[in-house]
Rosetta silent file (secondary structure, phi, psi, omega in degrees, C-alpha in Angstrom):
SEQUENCE: XXXXXXXXXXXXXXXXXXXXXXXXXXXXXXXXXXXXXXXXXXXXXXXXXXXXXXXXXXXXXXXXXXXXXXXXXXXXXXXXXXXXXXXXXXXXXXXXXXXXXXXXXXXXXXXXXXXXXXXXXXXXXXXXXXXXXXXXXXXXXXXXXXXXXXXXXXXXXXXXXXXXXXXXXXXXXXXXXXXXXXXXXXXXXXXXXXXXXXXXXXXXXXXXXXXXXXXXXXXXXXXXXXXXXXXXXXXXXXXXXXXXXXXXXXXXXXXXXXX
SCORE:     score description
SCORE:     0.000 S_00000001
   1 L     0.000  -45.121  178.983   15.150   13.011   11.572 S_00000001
   2 H   -63.396  -43.537  179.996   14.134   11.693    8.166 S_00000001
   3 H   -60.563  -39.967  179.549   10.481   12.425    8.863 S_00000001
   4 H   -65.368  -42.774 -179.873   11.362   16.001    9.845 S_00000001
   5 H   -64.364  -39.459  178.917   13.414   16.556    6.701 S_00000001
   6 H   -66.239  -37.409 -179.490   10.608   15.213    4.535 S_00000001
   7 H   -58.880  -35.121 -178.232    8.127   17.476    6.321 S_00000001
   8 L  -100.216   12.172 -175.214   10.116   20.536    5.237 S_00000001
   9 H   -55.150  -45.024 -175.885   10.996   19.130    1.818 S_00000001
  10 H   -71.720  -20.226 -177.683    8.896   21.548   -0.233 S_00000001
  11 H   -95.173   -5.868 -177.354   10.244   24.569    1.666 S_00000001
  12 L   -77.967  140.239  169.081   13.922   23.678    1.294 S_00000001
  13 L   -66.771  157.846 -173.685   16.142   25.508   -1.185 S_00000001
  14 H   -56.772  -41.281 -178.374   17.595   23.170   -3.807 S_00000001
  15 H   -63.909  -43.110  178.369   21.089   23.071   -2.293 S_00000001
  16 H   -66.030  -37.689 -179.926   19.706   22.151    1.130 S_00000001
  17 H   -64.242  -37.607  177.718   17.387   19.615   -0.429 S_00000001
  18 H   -62.691  -41.218  177.092   20.325   17.892   -2.111 S_00000001
  19 H   -65.042  -41.927  179.274   22.069   17.575    1.267 S_00000001
  20 H   -61.662  -39.817  178.306   18.865   16.285    2.846 S_00000001
  21 H   -61.566  -37.185  178.696   18.553   13.646    0.134 S_00000001
  22 H   -64.475  -41.325  178.638   22.066   12.431    0.961 S_00000001
  23 H   -65.942  -46.272  179.792   21.143   12.054    4.626 S_00000001
  24 H   -62.945  -39.616  179.192   17.860   10.346    3.827 S_00000001
  25 H   -59.592  -41.785 -179.327   19.616    8.055    1.349 S_00000001
  26 H   -65.354  -44.119  179.729   22.047    6.862    4.035 S_00000001
  27 H   -64.191  -44.551 -179.970   19.265    6.132    6.528 S_00000001
  28 H   -62.124  -43.460  179.802   17.164    4.393    3.886 S_00000001
  29 H   -62.291  -39.766  178.474   20.107    2.276    2.733 S_00000001
  30 H   -63.767  -42.234  179.370   20.811    1.181    6.318 S_00000001
  31 H   -68.026  -38.030  178.695   17.177    0.185    6.824 S_00000001
  32 H   -62.083  -38.342  178.927   17.085   -1.627    3.496 S_00000001
  33 H   -62.111  -36.777 -177.959   20.090   -3.729    4.542 S_00000001
  34 H   -78.308  -32.846 -168.459   18.251   -4.799    7.700 S_00000001
  35 H  -104.900  -25.594 -172.105   14.818   -5.372    6.204 S_00000001
  36 H   -63.841  -54.527 -175.578   15.206   -6.465    2.579 S_00000001
  37 H   -61.986  -46.138  177.001   16.530  -10.016    2.961 S_00000001
  38 H   -57.685  -40.667 -179.490   14.099  -11.096    5.733 S_00000001
  39 H   -68.679  -42.979  179.815   11.152   -9.789    3.720 S_00000001
  40 H   -62.133  -42.849 -179.376   12.327  -11.368    0.469 S_00000001
  41 H   -65.396  -38.818 -179.309   12.900  -14.715    2.168 S_00000001
  42 H   -64.223  -42.737 -178.515    9.494  -14.590    3.839 S_00000001
  43 H   -74.763  -48.246 -177.091    7.671  -13.906    0.592 S_00000001
  44 H   -66.552  -29.774 -177.186    9.757  -16.135   -1.687 S_00000001
  45 L   -90.547   -0.248  179.231    9.699  -18.997    0.805 S_00000001
  46 L   -63.427  135.806 -176.626    5.959  -18.937    1.385 S_00000001
  47 E  -106.760  136.057  175.942    4.454  -22.290    0.578 S_00000001
  48 E   -88.048   97.633 -173.895    1.140  -22.888   -1.124 S_00000001
  49 E   -75.985   -3.065  175.744   -0.181  -25.752    0.989 S_00000001
  50 E   -82.818  -12.666 -178.954   -3.142  -26.239   -1.312 S_00000001
  51 E  -111.842  154.296  177.676   -0.825  -27.670   -3.974 S_00000001
  52 E  -116.066  150.841 -176.334    1.334  -30.789   -3.916 S_00000001
  53 E  -130.857  119.070 -177.641    4.786  -31.239   -5.348 S_00000001
  54 L   -87.095   -2.995  175.510    6.119  -34.683   -6.210 S_00000001
  55 L  -132.163   61.558 -173.282    9.683  -33.456   -6.626 S_00000001
  56 L   -77.619  152.563  167.231   10.097  -31.210   -3.593 S_00000001
  57 L   -73.971  168.038 -175.945   13.230  -29.606   -2.308 S_00000001
  58 H   -58.294  -42.000 -177.433   14.176  -30.561    1.239 S_00000001
  59 H   -71.104  -11.954 -177.378   12.574  -27.441    2.730 S_00000001
  60 H  -101.646   -1.091 -174.272    9.301  -28.155    0.865 S_00000001
  61 E   -69.901  131.036  171.091    8.767  -31.758    2.028 S_00000001
  62 L   -88.321   96.420 -170.682    5.471  -32.557    3.754 S_00000001
  63 H   -67.005  -36.609 -179.682    6.956  -35.067    6.191 S_00000001
  64 H   -60.744  -49.070 -179.754    3.651  -36.372    7.596 S_00000001
  65 H   -70.638  -36.341  179.447    2.304  -37.344    4.177 S_00000001
  66 H   -63.383  -44.783  178.706    5.687  -38.566    2.957 S_00000001
  67 H   -64.625  -40.699 -177.484    6.085  -40.943    5.928 S_00000001
  68 H   -61.193  -45.489 -176.937    2.500  -42.151    5.599 S_00000001
  69 H   -76.347  -12.571 -177.990    2.800  -43.181    1.937 S_00000001
  70 L  -110.466   12.586  179.604    6.179  -44.824    2.556 S_00000001
  71 H   -60.087  -29.376  179.842    5.327  -46.906    5.639 S_00000001
  72 H   -67.027  -13.758  178.987    5.389  -50.008    3.442 S_00000001
  73 H  -100.742   19.388  178.777    9.092  -49.345    2.991 S_00000001
  74 E   -62.589  130.837 -178.308    9.813  -49.492    6.705 S_00000001
  75 E  -104.395  106.775 -176.222   13.165  -51.178    7.347 S_00000001
  76 L   -60.097  -40.519 -176.169   13.032  -53.209   10.561 S_00000001
  77 L   -64.315  -35.012 -178.262   16.773  -53.655   10.743 S_00000001
  78 L   -99.263   -7.505 -178.948   17.403  -49.928   10.560 S_00000001
  79 L    53.993   47.420  179.517   14.198  -48.899   12.382 S_00000001
  80 E  -155.091  167.517  177.466   13.445  -46.255    9.792 S_00000001
  81 E   -99.496  132.276  173.816   11.466  -45.584    6.632 S_00000001
  82 L   -98.218  105.710 -174.425   13.252  -45.504    3.308 S_00000001
  83 L   -71.491  118.556  174.368   11.186  -43.004    1.270 S_00000001
  84 L   -87.933  -24.862 -178.191   10.532  -44.213   -2.247 S_00000001
  85 L  -135.926  129.667  178.292    8.204  -41.278   -2.894 S_00000001
  86 L  -108.257  137.975  178.540    8.460  -37.755   -1.522 S_00000001
  87 L  -119.108  130.954 -177.993    5.476  -35.416   -1.238 S_00000001
  88 E  -131.940  168.714  173.673    5.965  -31.681   -0.852 S_00000001
  89 E   -80.617  148.688  176.852    4.118  -28.429   -0.733 S_00000001
  90 E   -80.641  134.679  178.170    3.977  -26.374   -3.925 S_00000001
  91 E   -76.130  142.016 -178.685    5.984  -23.190   -3.882 S_00000001
  92 L   -62.652  143.314 -175.170    4.023  -20.032   -4.543 S_00000001
  93 L   -92.139  175.821  176.794    4.275  -18.754   -8.090 S_00000001
  94 L   -63.740  156.079 -179.049    4.977  -15.339   -9.567 S_00000001
  95 L    56.143   42.107 -179.777    2.267  -12.693   -9.311 S_00000001
  96 L   -61.573  -49.437 -176.138    0.968  -14.353   -6.189 S_00000001
  97 E  -139.459  154.959  167.721   -0.718  -11.277   -4.816 S_00000001
  98 E  -100.470  125.286 -179.455   -1.496   -7.656   -5.588 S_00000001
  99 E  -112.745  125.780  177.816   -0.570   -5.476   -2.609 S_00000001
 100 E  -115.813  115.205  176.090   -2.072   -2.008   -2.234 S_00000001
 101 E  -100.191  122.838 -179.260   -0.567    0.207    0.472 S_00000001
 102 E  -116.303  108.831 -166.209   -2.715    3.222    1.328 S_00000001
 103 E  -114.156  121.804  174.149   -0.726    5.547    3.578 S_00000001
 104 E   -69.008  122.901 -179.420   -2.020    8.460    5.643 S_00000001
 105 L  -110.026   24.675  172.938    0.534   11.278    5.273 S_00000001
 106 L   -68.127  162.156 -171.882   -0.897   13.630    7.882 S_00000001
 107 H   -54.715  -36.565 -176.895    1.664   15.029   10.330 S_00000001
 108 H   -70.344  -13.282 -177.054    0.975   12.486   13.075 S_00000001
 109 H  -106.591   20.894 -171.818    1.844    9.625   10.715 S_00000001
 110 H   -56.566  -50.113 -178.126    5.260   10.959    9.661 S_00000001
 111 H   -65.419  -34.643  178.163    7.359    7.999   10.814 S_00000001
 112 H   -60.646  -38.075  179.403    4.821    5.587    9.351 S_00000001
 113 H   -62.997  -39.335 -179.732    5.325    7.196    5.938 S_00000001
 114 H   -62.462  -53.716 -178.696    9.083    6.578    6.171 S_00000001
 115 H   -65.283  -37.743 -179.907    8.776    2.888    7.005 S_00000001
 116 H   -62.439  -41.643  179.118    5.898    2.396    4.566 S_00000001
 117 H   -62.524  -39.198  179.806    7.942    3.826    1.716 S_00000001
 118 H   -68.781  -45.757  179.004   10.823    1.478    2.465 S_00000001
 119 H   -62.994  -38.887  179.258    8.613   -1.590    2.745 S_00000001
 120 H   -62.752  -40.973  179.728    6.804   -0.672   -0.447 S_00000001
 121 H   -64.786  -39.045  177.575   10.119   -0.406   -2.285 S_00000001
 122 H   -64.466  -46.980 -179.657   11.186   -3.836   -1.000 S_00000001
 123 H   -61.853  -37.572 -178.338    7.884   -5.414   -2.022 S_00000001
 124 H   -66.159  -20.812 -179.632    8.102   -3.770   -5.450 S_00000001
 125 L   -84.267   -4.991 -177.180   11.429   -5.536   -6.031 S_00000001
 126 L   -96.097  128.174  179.158    9.835   -8.970   -5.605 S_00000001
 127 L   -69.561  -16.817 -175.996    8.495  -10.739   -8.712 S_00000001
 128 L   -76.039  -16.072 -177.688    5.983  -12.650   -6.569 S_00000001
 129 E  -135.067  154.520  173.862    3.874   -9.586   -5.844 S_00000001
 130 E  -111.216  119.381 -172.202    2.603   -6.500   -7.618 S_00000001
 131 E  -110.917  134.179  171.589    2.789   -3.482   -5.308 S_00000001
 132 E  -120.777  144.290  176.779    0.931   -0.174   -5.479 S_00000001
 133 E  -130.562  126.222 -179.336    1.469    2.700   -3.054 S_00000001
 134 E  -125.033  130.053  175.869   -0.980    5.529   -2.537 S_00000001
 135 E  -114.317  154.953 -175.833   -0.486    8.395   -0.063 S_00000001
 136 E  -154.409  151.986  160.419   -3.143   10.850    1.009 S_00000001
 137 L  -128.691 -103.620  168.905   -4.153   13.789    3.142 S_00000001
 138 L   -90.903  -13.233  174.557   -7.125   15.651    1.662 S_00000001
 139 L  -113.163  166.077 -178.320   -5.699   14.793   -1.773 S_00000001
 140 E  -121.485  130.576  178.787   -4.604   11.415   -3.141 S_00000001
 141 E  -127.025  127.180  177.950   -1.230   10.765   -4.806 S_00000001
 142 E   -93.550  114.880 -177.118   -0.256    7.497   -6.469 S_00000001
 143 L  -103.672   14.994 -174.996    3.491    6.918   -5.988 S_00000001
 144 H   -56.028  -39.922 -177.122    3.625    3.462   -7.563 S_00000001
 145 H   -67.873  -15.305 -179.174    5.837    4.582  -10.440 S_00000001
 146 H   -98.632    4.371 -171.822    8.473    5.810   -7.968 S_00000001
 147 L   -65.050  -18.217  178.779    8.735    2.585   -5.986 S_00000001
 148 L   -68.269  -17.841  179.521   12.067    1.607   -7.515 S_00000001
 149 L  -131.493  102.374 -176.558   13.677    4.395   -5.467 S_00000001
 150 H   -61.085  -28.155  177.654   12.436    4.701   -1.856 S_00000001
 151 H   -66.150  -41.362  176.598   14.074    8.118   -1.468 S_00000001
 152 H   -64.094  -36.078  176.427   12.002    9.438   -4.378 S_00000001
 153 H   -60.938  -47.579 -176.724    8.940    7.905   -2.734 S_00000001
 154 H   -64.538  -41.187  179.219    9.658    9.708    0.519 S_00000001
 155 H   -78.710   -6.327  174.049   10.250   13.072   -1.139 S_00000001
 156 L   -85.495   -6.562  177.745    7.096   12.504   -3.154 S_00000001
 157 L   -90.829  158.688  178.117    5.050   12.759    0.043 S_00000001
 158 L  -132.295   90.512 -173.958    3.797   16.011    1.534 S_00000001
 159 L   -68.848  143.259  178.165    3.391   15.521    5.268 S_00000001
 160 L   109.401  179.344  178.268    0.759   17.501    7.147 S_00000001
 161 L    89.388 -170.771 -177.339   -2.676   18.851    6.331 S_00000001
 162 L   -81.803 -167.544 -176.415   -6.099   17.297    6.756 S_00000001
 163 L  -140.837  124.380  175.042   -7.273   13.736    6.225 S_00000001
 164 L  -128.605   83.782 -177.417   -9.766   12.336    3.721 S_00000001
 165 H   -65.626  -37.435 -178.028   -9.612    8.556    4.130 S_00000001
 166 H   -57.999  -45.680 -179.999  -12.776    8.064    2.114 S_00000001
 167 H   -61.861  -40.161 -177.048  -11.277    9.638   -1.015 S_00000001
 168 H   -69.107  -47.187 -176.960   -8.126    7.511   -0.657 S_00000001
 169 H   -70.661  -29.178  175.907   -9.810    4.142   -0.094 S_00000001
 170 H   -64.947  -42.515  176.817  -12.265    4.843   -2.913 S_00000001
 171 H   -63.448  -44.752 -179.541   -9.313    5.402   -5.262 S_00000001
 172 H   -63.034  -35.864  178.214   -7.578    2.242   -4.006 S_00000001
 173 H   -61.412  -33.765 -179.542  -10.770    0.245   -4.523 S_00000001
 174 H   -71.964  -19.051  179.136  -10.660    1.283   -8.183 S_00000001
 175 H   -79.461  -18.696 -173.017   -7.144   -0.208   -8.475 S_00000001
 176 L   -76.172  123.457 -179.644   -8.295   -3.675   -7.469 S_00000001
 177 L  -112.943  -24.357  178.465   -8.632   -6.076  -10.416 S_00000001
 178 L  -139.484   86.612 -171.587   -8.592   -9.497   -8.711 S_00000001
 179 H   -51.792  -44.478 -175.449  -10.034   -9.212   -5.196 S_00000001
 180 H   -65.798  -17.259  179.516   -9.265  -12.737   -3.978 S_00000001
 181 H  -111.571   21.569 -176.991   -5.564  -12.164   -4.734 S_00000001
 182 E  -112.734  135.311  170.331   -5.398   -8.643   -3.284 S_00000001
 183 E  -112.790  118.887 -179.727   -3.985   -7.519    0.046 S_00000001
 184 E  -109.322  120.528 -178.965   -5.116   -4.009    0.985 S_00000001
 185 E  -117.225  114.444  175.725   -3.234   -2.314    3.841 S_00000001
 186 E   -97.183  116.478 -179.685   -4.552    0.998    5.167 S_00000001
 187 E  -105.657  105.004 -172.180   -1.891    2.713    7.307 S_00000001
 188 L  -164.067  161.294  171.981   -3.666    5.435    9.267 S_00000001
 189 L   -86.636   -1.085  174.056   -4.781    6.579   12.709 S_00000001
 190 L    70.708   10.395  174.257   -8.348    6.286   11.300 S_00000001
 191 L   -81.899  107.728 -174.314   -9.349    9.834   12.251 S_00000001
 192 L   -89.521  128.127  175.253  -11.500   10.762    9.261 S_00000001
 193 L  -100.764   -6.087  179.238  -11.825   14.380    8.196 S_00000001
 194 L  -102.946 -138.385 -176.930  -14.027   13.549    5.210 S_00000001
 195 L   -87.653   99.227 -175.240  -17.194   11.480    4.872 S_00000001
 196 H   -65.045  -39.198 -179.070  -16.876    8.857    7.603 S_00000001
 197 H   -63.575  -43.932  178.970  -20.032    6.969    6.614 S_00000001
 198 H   -67.473  -36.200  177.626  -18.931    6.600    3.012 S_00000001
 199 H   -60.313  -45.528  179.429  -15.446    5.574    4.128 S_00000001
 200 H   -64.537  -35.487  179.131  -16.896    2.747    6.210 S_00000001
 201 H   -64.590  -43.285 -179.787  -19.091    1.707    3.299 S_00000001
 202 H   -66.942  -40.469  178.715  -16.088    1.426    0.952 S_00000001
 203 H   -63.942  -36.745  176.371  -14.061   -0.521    3.536 S_00000001
 204 H   -65.773  -37.559  176.621  -16.949   -2.939    3.943 S_00000001
 205 H   -63.261  -39.161  175.363  -17.033   -3.353    0.160 S_00000001
 206 H   -57.137  -50.065 -177.011  -13.317   -4.182    0.259 S_00000001
 207 H   -64.117  -42.857 -178.463  -13.944   -6.870    2.860 S_00000001
 208 H   -68.628  -22.603 -178.038  -16.978   -8.303    1.063 S_00000001
 209 H   -70.419  -18.526 -176.864  -15.042   -8.491   -2.220 S_00000001
 210 L   103.094   -2.448  177.606  -12.807  -11.233   -0.834 S_00000001
 211 L   -72.243  152.263  173.128   -9.689   -9.098   -0.555 S_00000001
 212 E   -85.664  120.206 -174.891   -7.477   -9.440    2.517 S_00000001
 213 E  -119.723  139.968  178.951   -7.716   -6.128    4.381 S_00000001
 214 E  -139.548  136.834  171.172   -5.643   -4.804    7.267 S_00000001
 215 E  -106.677  111.199 -179.023   -5.683   -1.468    9.087 S_00000001
 216 E   -98.318  113.949 -171.384   -2.181   -0.804   10.383 S_00000001
 217 E   -77.685  -25.085  176.271   -2.397    1.907   13.028 S_00000001
 218 E  -159.650  146.745  175.729    1.321    2.657   13.201 S_00000001
 219 E  -134.327   65.124 -174.719    4.495    1.488   11.541 S_00000001
 220 E  -137.175 -167.877 -176.262    7.052    3.199   13.742 S_00000001
 221 L   -81.841  -14.242 -175.224    9.453    2.631   16.636 S_00000001
 222 L   -98.050  -43.728  177.172    6.867    3.165   19.372 S_00000001
 223 L    68.667   23.511 -179.806    3.875    1.110   18.260 S_00000001
 224 L  -135.346   68.493 -174.043    1.460    2.935   20.599 S_00000001
 225 L   -83.477  161.490  164.022   -0.552    5.383   18.471 S_00000001
 226 L   -83.624  143.000 -179.866   -3.666    7.356   19.158 S_00000001
 227 L  -155.722  164.273 -179.663   -6.439    6.214   16.839 S_00000001
 228 L   -78.095  105.253 -175.716  -10.183    6.387   16.285 S_00000001
 229 H   -67.505  -33.224  179.891  -11.527    3.504   18.372 S_00000001
 230 H   -64.836  -44.993  178.491  -15.000    3.713   16.851 S_00000001
 231 H   -67.327  -37.683  177.082  -13.723    3.250   13.308 S_00000001
 232 H   -61.417  -39.816  178.518  -11.398    0.461   14.445 S_00000001
 233 H   -66.778  -39.654  176.712  -14.390   -1.300   16.008 S_00000001
 234 H   -62.573  -43.067  177.683  -16.392   -0.882   12.798 S_00000001
 235 H   -58.553  -43.670 -179.447  -13.499   -2.345   10.804 S_00000001
 236 H   -60.368  -36.900  178.817  -13.420   -5.313   13.178 S_00000001
 237 H   -67.532  -21.648  176.297  -17.129   -5.918   12.560 S_00000001
 238 L   -85.994   -7.461 -175.233  -16.278   -6.132    8.837 S_00000001
 239 L    89.307   18.440 -179.926  -13.580   -8.714    9.582 S_00000001
 240 L  -105.036  112.073  179.755  -10.756   -6.190    9.091 S_00000001
 241 E   -70.405  141.757  175.793   -8.138   -6.368   11.858 S_00000001
 242 E  -125.264  121.813 -177.361   -6.787   -3.060   13.177 S_00000001
 243 E  -156.029  167.403  178.036   -3.558   -3.131   15.167 S_00000001
 244 E  -115.211  146.752  174.973   -0.253   -1.404   15.782 S_00000001
 245 E  -155.115  154.027  175.877    3.202   -2.897   15.451 S_00000001
 246 E   -78.674  165.397 -172.041    6.790   -1.786   15.297 S_00000001
 247 H   -60.612  -35.372 -177.828    8.661   -2.111   12.021 S_00000001
 248 H   -71.870  -11.761  176.284   10.522   -5.282   12.989 S_00000001
 249 H  -105.703    6.187  177.025    7.180   -7.040   13.510 S_00000001
 250 L   -62.403  120.082 -170.585    5.668   -5.897   10.227 S_00000001
 251 L   -82.282  151.712  172.227    4.458   -9.203    8.821 S_00000001
 252 L   -68.451  159.520 -177.636    5.001  -10.484    5.285 S_00000001
 253 L   -51.663  132.628  176.414    1.875  -10.622    3.104 S_00000001
 254 L    82.381    3.625 -179.835   -0.647  -13.159    4.294 S_00000001
 255 L  -133.302   55.815 -175.566    1.024  -13.598    7.701 S_00000001
 256 L   -70.992  127.757 -179.365   -0.422  -10.752    9.766 S_00000001
 257 L  -130.741  102.271  179.573    0.608  -10.938   13.416 S_00000001
 258 L   -61.232  144.207  177.181   -0.786   -8.288   15.798 S_00000001
 259 L  -125.392    0.000    0.000    1.672   -7.047   18.434 S_00000001
C-alpha cells in the first residue's frame, strides 16, 4: 500500500497527498518500533575483537583469555578461578563505518525502496555510523539530507522509469572517502539499462578499494526476486556477495547473512 501511494505521489493533489502522508507515517512508525531497537543494539553492541579492554563490562569479557591469565589464582577448595585480572574486547567507537545505500527505484523495486528508506533512517540516527542514501532510475538523487525523516525520504523517491546502475554506482564511488571503513550496499535487481561494462568496472573498483560491498537483490516480504544472473555472477567473481533476504533478516553492518 505504501509503495503504491509513493508511486502516485507526484500525481496526487495536495489534499490527497497530505492524507497519504498520514497513512505512510503510521506504517513507517509501526515498522520503526519493530526494527529500530534491534538494529541499534546490533550496531552499538558490536565488539572490536582486534582491541583489548582491561576494564570490560560483563558482556565484553573475553572469558577464554581471562581464565587463562588467572589460572594461577585457582582455588582448590572452591574448584574455581578467582579472577584478579579481567580481559575484554574493545567496544567499537563512534564513526565506525561509512554506509552508502544505493537504491534502485524502478517500479519492480517499490517495496525495497520502502524498507531501504526506513533502514537508512535508523542507521542515520546512530552515532557509530555515517549513512548516505542515493536512489536512482536513469537519474541519481541523493536523499542523505532527508534521512532524519523516513517519510520525507519515501516521498523523495520517484518510482518507475528506466535503470542506469552505472551512473548511480559511479556517483556513490565519488562519495567514498575512507574505503576500508566503508560499507557499500547496492539494492537492485541488477538489470542494467545503461552501460553494463562500465558498471561492472566501477563495482570491481569498489571491491578492489577495500570497501565492503554487498548487492542486495530484494528487501521485501517475499525475498524471491527476479534478477540479472550474469551480473550477479560477475559481482561474485569480484568478491561481492549478491543475495535476497526479507526485512527481518536484513543484517547489521559487517554481519551479512544470506537467506
Amino acid at each position: 500500500m505504501v509503495a503504491t501511494q509513493i508511486s502516485f505521489g507526484s500525481a496526487m493533489p495536495n489534499r490527497t497527498k497530505d492524507t497519504a502522508r498520514m497513512v505512510v507515517r503510521k506504517v513507517v512508525d509501526d515498522l520503526l518500533k519493530k526494527l529500530t531497537n534491534p538494529m541499534r543494539q546490533a550496531v552499538a553492541g558490536a565488539l572490536n575483537r582486534a582491541q583489548r579492554n582491561n576494564r570490560p563490562r560483563h558482556s565484553e569479557i573475553d572469558w577464554n583469555r581471562t581464565i587463562k591469565v588467572n589460572l594461577k589464582h585457582y582455588q582448590t577448595a572452591y574448584k574455581t578461578v578467582i579472577p584478579d585480572r579481567r580481559i575484554g574486547y574493545g567496544r567499537r567507537r563512534s564513526s565506525l563505518r561509512d554506509i552508502i545505500l544505493c537504491v534502485d527505484q524502478s517500479g519492480s523495486m517499490a517495496t525495497s525502496v520502502v524498507y531501504s528508506g526506513i533502514f537508512a533512517a535508523v542507521l542515520a540516527s546512530l552515532p557509530a555510523v555515517k549513512t548516505s542514501m542515493v536512489v536512482f532510475d536513469t537519474a541519481v538523487v541523493d536523499l542523505t539530507e532527508k534521512l532524519q525523516d523516513p517519510v520525507e525520504v519515501l516521498f523523495g523517491t520517484q518510482l518507475g522509469g528506466g535503470t542506469d546502475i552505472n551512473r548511480a554506482v559511479t556517483y556513490c564511488h565519488s562519495l567514498m572517502t575512507r574505503p576500508s571503513d566503508t560499507i557499500f550496499v547496492l539494492i537492485s535487481d541488477l538489470f542494467e539499462g545503461g552501460d553494463n561494462r562500465e558498471m561492472l568496472k566501477v563495482m570491481n573498483q569498489f571491491a578492489l578499494s577495500g570497501a565492503t560491498c554487498v548487492a542486495l537483490l530484494a528487501l521485501n516480504d517475499d525475498g524471491a526476486p527476479m534478477y540479472d544472473h550474469n551480473n550477479a555472477a560477475q559481482f561474485a567473481s569480484f568478491g561481492i556477495p549478491s543475495f535476497a533476504c526479507t526485512a527481518n533478516f536484513f543484517a547489521p553492518p559487517g554481519q551479512v547473512r544470506p537467506q
